[in-house]
C-alpha positions, 0 to 999 in steps of 0.5 A: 285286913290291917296294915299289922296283917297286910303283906303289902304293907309289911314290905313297904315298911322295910323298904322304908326302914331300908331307905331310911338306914341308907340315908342315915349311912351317907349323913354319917358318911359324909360327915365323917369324909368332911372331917379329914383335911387333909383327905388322903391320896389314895397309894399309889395312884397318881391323880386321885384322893380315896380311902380304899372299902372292903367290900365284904360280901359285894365284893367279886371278880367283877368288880374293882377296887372300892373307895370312898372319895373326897366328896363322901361318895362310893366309887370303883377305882380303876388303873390301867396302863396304856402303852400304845404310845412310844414316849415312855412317860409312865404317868402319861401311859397310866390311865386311872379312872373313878366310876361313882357306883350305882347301888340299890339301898341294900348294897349301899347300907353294907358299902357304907358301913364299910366305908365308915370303917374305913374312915374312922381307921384312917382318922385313927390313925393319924391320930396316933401319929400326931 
């Protein structure tokens, strides 16, 4: 049996092929991040600078909002509020937490993608401002 006729083999090379383009998307991602100074806070959020992801076909109930952070990164965003304390401070009851994302290669490519998109549209953006 030849590699050409292996089935094991076929699916170690699109695994590889997979892994490779995964790679190849955090290199332009990150790239792409390093390129905006200043990064963008993310609206509305008090303490956090991110780009917000459409998740496309990963997105779902059960999963937050996603962004790529200041360090090329994918995250879920998470805000909540928190009004067991009585001293009425909103930024003190705002608890707003980023949860770097565990993705196998597969989600990671189509996520990435995203988030490149979402980059290049930013810098666009601002862009047409200046």
């Amino acid at each position: 049996m030849t590699a050409d006729t292996d089935p094991l083999a076929r699916k170690a090379h699109a695994d590889l092929v997979i892994d490779r383009t995964a790679q190849q998307l955090r290199d332009i991602l990150h790239a792409a991040v390093g390129s905006l100074n200043p990064f963008p806070p993310y609206p509305g959020s008090f303490f956090n600078y991110a780009i917000e992801v459409e998740p496309g076909i990963l997105g779902g109930p059960n999963r937050g909002c996603i962004v790529v952070g200041q360090d090329g990164e994918l995250y879920e965003l998470i805000m909540r509020m928190d009004f067991s304390g009585d001293d009425g401070d909103p930024v003190g009851m705002r608890d707003e937490e980023m949860r770097k994302l565990e993705l196998l290669p597969h989600e990671y490519i189509v996520l990435a993608h995203q988030a490149i998109k979402a980059v290049v549209e930013h810098q666009l953006e601002l862009q047409e401002k200046a």
